[in-house]
C-alpha positions in Angstrom: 5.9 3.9 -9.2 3.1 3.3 -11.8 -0.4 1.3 -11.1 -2.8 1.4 -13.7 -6.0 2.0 -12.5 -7.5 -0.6 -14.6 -6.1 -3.5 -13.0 -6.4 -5.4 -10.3 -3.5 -6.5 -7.5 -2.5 -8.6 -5.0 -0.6 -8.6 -1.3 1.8 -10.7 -3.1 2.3 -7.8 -6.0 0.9 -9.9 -8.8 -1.2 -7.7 -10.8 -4.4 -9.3 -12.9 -6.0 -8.1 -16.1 -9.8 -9.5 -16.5 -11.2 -9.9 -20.2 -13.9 -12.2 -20.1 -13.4 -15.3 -18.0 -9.6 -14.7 -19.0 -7.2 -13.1 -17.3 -3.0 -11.9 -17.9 -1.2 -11.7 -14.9 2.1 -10.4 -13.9 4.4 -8.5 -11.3 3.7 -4.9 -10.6 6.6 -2.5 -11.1 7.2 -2.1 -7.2 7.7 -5.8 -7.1 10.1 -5.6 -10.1 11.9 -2.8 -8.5 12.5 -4.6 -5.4 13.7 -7.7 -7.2 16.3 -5.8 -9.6 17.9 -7.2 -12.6 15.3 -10.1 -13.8 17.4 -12.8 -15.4 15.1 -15.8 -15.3 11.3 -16.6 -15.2 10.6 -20.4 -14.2 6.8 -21.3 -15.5 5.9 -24.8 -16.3 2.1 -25.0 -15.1 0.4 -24.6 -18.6 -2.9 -26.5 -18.3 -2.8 -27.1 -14.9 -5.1 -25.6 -12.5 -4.2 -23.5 -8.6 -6.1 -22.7 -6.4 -6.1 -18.8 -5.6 -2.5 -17.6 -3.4 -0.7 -21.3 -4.7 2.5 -20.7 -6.6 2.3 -21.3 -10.1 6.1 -20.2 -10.8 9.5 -18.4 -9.8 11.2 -15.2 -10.8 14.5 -15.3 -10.5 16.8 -12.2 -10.0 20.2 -11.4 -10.1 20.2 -11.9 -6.1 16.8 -14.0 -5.4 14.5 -16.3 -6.5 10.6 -15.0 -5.7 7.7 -17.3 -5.9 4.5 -15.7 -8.1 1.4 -16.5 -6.8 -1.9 -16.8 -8.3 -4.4 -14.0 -7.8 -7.6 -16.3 -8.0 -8.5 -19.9 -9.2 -8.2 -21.1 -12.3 -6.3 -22.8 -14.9 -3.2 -21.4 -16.8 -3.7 -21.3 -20.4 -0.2 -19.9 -21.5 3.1 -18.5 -20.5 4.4 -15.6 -22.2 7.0 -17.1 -24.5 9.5 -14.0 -25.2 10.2 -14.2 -21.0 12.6 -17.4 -22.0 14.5 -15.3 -24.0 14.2 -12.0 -22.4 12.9 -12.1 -18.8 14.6 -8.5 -18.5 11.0 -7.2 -20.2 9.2 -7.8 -16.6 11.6 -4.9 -15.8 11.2 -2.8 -18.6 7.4 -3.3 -19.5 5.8 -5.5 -16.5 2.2 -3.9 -17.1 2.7 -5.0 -21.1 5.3 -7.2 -22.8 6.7 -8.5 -19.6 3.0 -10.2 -18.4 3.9 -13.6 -17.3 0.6 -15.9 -17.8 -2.6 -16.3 -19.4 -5.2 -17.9 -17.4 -9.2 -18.9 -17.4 -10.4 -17.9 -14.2 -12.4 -20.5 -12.3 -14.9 -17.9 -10.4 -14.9 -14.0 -12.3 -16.2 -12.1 -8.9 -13.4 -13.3 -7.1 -10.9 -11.0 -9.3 -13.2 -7.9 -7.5 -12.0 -9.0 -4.4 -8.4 -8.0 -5.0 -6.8 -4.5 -4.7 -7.3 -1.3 -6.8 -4.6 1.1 -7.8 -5.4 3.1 -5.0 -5.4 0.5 -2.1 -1.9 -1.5 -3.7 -1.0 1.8 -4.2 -1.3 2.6 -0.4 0.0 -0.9 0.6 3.5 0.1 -0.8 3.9 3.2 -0.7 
């Protein structure tokens, strides 16, 4: 399995990208392992904001729907908009052209509280 070291994850195998006070956010390739065959992502929450750990969306695969879960606080800003089309690139490329949302992160230390490569790394593994 591959976990770039310069991101950051979650128990719920959401992975976070910081630049700035904005962040992309997806599912790490264990999670879209597990799930198989992506044929549908389910985001409607652009410009409104979670609190960290609320669901902010479904993934749905060829045999189950998975919530996705927000790393930290904040207020999505986008949705990736070649997922309605082809959600089969969270399989292909989830660490690139399958990333699911933008968002503007309410409180930027609270991204450093989430897993490095090495720990999500040991946490499935």
């Amino acid at each position: 399995m591959n976990y770039p070291s310069h991101l950051q994850y979650t128990k719920d195998h959401e992975w976070i990208k910081l630049e700035g006070d904005t962040a992309t956010i997806g599912i790490t390739d264990f999670a879209q392992h597990e799930l198989g065959d992506i044929v549908y992502i389910d985001i409607n929450s652009v410009g409104k904001s979670f609190a960290a750990e609320e669901i902010f969306g479904t993934v749905e695969a060829v045999k189950t729907v998975s919530d996705l879960f927000l790393p930290v606080a904040g207020t999505v800003l986008e949705v990736n908009p070649a997922l309605e089309s082809n959600p089969e690139l969270v399989n292909s490329d989830p660490y690139g052209e399958g990333w699911m949302i933008k968002m503007k992160v309410g409180e930027v230390a609270d991204v450093a509280k989430l897993m490095n490569a090495t720990a999500y790394a040991a946490l499935v593994d």
